[in-house]
C-alpha positions as CSV (number, residue, x, y, z in Angstrom):
1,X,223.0,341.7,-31.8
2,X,219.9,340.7,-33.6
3,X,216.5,340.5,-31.6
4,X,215.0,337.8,-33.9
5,X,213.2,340.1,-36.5
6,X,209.6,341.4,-35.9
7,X,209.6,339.5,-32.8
8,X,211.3,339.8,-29.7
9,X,212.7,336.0,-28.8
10,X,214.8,337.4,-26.0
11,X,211.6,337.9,-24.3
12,X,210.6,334.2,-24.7
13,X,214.3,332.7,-23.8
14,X,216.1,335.3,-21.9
15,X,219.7,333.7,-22.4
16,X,219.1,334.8,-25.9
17,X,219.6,338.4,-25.1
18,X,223.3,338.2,-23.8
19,X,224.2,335.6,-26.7
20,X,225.2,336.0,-30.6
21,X,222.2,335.4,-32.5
22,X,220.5,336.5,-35.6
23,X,217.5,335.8,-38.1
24,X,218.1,333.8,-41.1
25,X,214.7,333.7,-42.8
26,X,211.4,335.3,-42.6
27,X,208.2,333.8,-40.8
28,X,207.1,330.4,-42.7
29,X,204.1,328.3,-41.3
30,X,205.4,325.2,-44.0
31,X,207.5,323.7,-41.4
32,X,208.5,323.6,-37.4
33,X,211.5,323.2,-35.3
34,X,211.7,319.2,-36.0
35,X,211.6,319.6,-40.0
36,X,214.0,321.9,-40.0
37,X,216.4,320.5,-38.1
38,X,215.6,317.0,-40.5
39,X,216.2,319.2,-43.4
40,X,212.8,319.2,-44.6
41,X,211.3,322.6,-45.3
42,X,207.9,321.6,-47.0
43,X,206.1,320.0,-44.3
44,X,205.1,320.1,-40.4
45,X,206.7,317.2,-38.6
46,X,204.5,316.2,-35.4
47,X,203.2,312.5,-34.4
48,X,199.9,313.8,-33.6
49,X,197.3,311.0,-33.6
50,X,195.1,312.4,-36.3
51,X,198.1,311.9,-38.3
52,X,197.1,315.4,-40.2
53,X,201.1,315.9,-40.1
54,X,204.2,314.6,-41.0
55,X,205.9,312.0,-39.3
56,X,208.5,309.2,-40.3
57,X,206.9,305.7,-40.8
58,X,209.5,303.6,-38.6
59,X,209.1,306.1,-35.5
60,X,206.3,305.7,-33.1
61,X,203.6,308.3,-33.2
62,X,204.1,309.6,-29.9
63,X,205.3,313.1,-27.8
64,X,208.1,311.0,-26.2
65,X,211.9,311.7,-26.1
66,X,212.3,308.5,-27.4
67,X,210.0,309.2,-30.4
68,X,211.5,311.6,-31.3
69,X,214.6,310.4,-31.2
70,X,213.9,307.1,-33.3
71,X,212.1,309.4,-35.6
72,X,215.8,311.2,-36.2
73,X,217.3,307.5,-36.6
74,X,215.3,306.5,-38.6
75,X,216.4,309.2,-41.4
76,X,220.1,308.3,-40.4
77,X,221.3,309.8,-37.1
78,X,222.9,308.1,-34.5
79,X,222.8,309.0,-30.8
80,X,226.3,310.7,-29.5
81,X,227.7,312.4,-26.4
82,X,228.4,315.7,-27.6
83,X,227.7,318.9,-29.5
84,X,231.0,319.7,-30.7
85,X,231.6,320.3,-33.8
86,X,232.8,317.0,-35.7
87,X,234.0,317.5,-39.4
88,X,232.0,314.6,-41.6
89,X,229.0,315.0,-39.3
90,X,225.6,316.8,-39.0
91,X,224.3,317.5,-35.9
92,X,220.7,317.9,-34.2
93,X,219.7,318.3,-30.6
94,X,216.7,317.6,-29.2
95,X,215.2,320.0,-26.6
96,X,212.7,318.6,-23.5
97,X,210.7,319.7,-20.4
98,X,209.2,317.9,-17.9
99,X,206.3,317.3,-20.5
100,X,208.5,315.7,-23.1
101,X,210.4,316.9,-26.0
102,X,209.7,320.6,-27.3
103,X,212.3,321.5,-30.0
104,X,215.0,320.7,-32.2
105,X,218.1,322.5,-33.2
106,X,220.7,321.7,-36.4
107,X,224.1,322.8,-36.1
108,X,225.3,324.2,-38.9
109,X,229.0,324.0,-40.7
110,X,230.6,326.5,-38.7
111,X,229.6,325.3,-35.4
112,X,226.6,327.5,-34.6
113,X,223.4,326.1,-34.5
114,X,220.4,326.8,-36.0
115,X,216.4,326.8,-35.5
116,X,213.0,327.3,-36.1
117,X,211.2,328.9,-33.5
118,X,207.6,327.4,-33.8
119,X,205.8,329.0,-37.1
120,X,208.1,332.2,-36.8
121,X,211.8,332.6,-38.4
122,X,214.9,330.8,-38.1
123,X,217.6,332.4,-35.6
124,X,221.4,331.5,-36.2
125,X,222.7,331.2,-32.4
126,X,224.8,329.6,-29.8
127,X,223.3,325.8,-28.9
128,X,222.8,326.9,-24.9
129,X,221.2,330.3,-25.5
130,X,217.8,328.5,-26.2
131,X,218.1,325.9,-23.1
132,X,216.8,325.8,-19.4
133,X,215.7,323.8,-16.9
134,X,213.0,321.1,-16.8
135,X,210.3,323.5,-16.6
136,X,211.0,326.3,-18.9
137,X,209.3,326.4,-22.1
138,X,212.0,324.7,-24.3
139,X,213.8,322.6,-21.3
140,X,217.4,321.4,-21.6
141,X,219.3,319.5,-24.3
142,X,218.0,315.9,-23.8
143,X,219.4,314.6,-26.9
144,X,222.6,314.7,-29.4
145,X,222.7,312.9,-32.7
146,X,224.6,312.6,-35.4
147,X,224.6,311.6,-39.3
148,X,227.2,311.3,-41.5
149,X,227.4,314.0,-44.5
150,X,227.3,311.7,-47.6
């Protein structure tokens, strides 16, 4: 079992350490957690107010679940009930804590998920490793969506 590269992410989300996982890219500052999981690896997506980042035009600028949710609709994905794998679909799932959303996760083609843990590398693991409760640093899974694959 992988322990995330250089870095120890166990230590940061301890239901990493008993679950499959693995690094699948080296440390890139380019991007965060929502980019990746929108597919975008050139840019940092984040409404801040300053608007020094990226963030789609038809969302609201704001660290809300629902902002961040409409900012994933408004590239094409659709809210849904489930993280199960569904053949013809890409899957993202929004993270949040009592503060408001904190990450995003892709699932990839196999089922597993994938994500970008802040600045640092992309891990390959199980959707539930990374969640907790309301007051742990990533929270729960607040959000599915969907998109078809064109």
């Amino acid at each position: 079992m992988a322990t995330g590269g250089h870095r120890n992410f166990a230590e940061w989300f301890p239901k990493l350490a008993s679950s499959p996982h693995r690094m699948t890219s080296q440390y890139d500052p380019k991007y965060n957690c929502i980019a990746w999981a929108a597919g975008d690896t050139h840019r940092w997506w984040e409404p801040d107010e300053g608007e020094d980042c990226y963030w789609p035009p038809d969302a609201p600028r704001e660290y809300s679940l629902d902002g961040y949710i409409q900012a994933f609709e408004s590239i094409g994905f659709t809210r849904c009930d489930s993280s199960d794998l569904e053949p013809g679909f890409e899957k993202v799932a929004i993270f949040a804590n009592e503060a408001g959303p904190t990450h995003a996760s892709k699932q990839l083609s196999d089922g597993k998920w994938s994500s970008k843990l802040c600045p640092c590398e992309d891990i390959e693991h199980v959707l539930k490793a990374l969640a907790g409760d309301d007051r742990e640093e990533f929270g729960k899974i607040a959000q599915v969506l969907k998109r078809k694959i064109s």
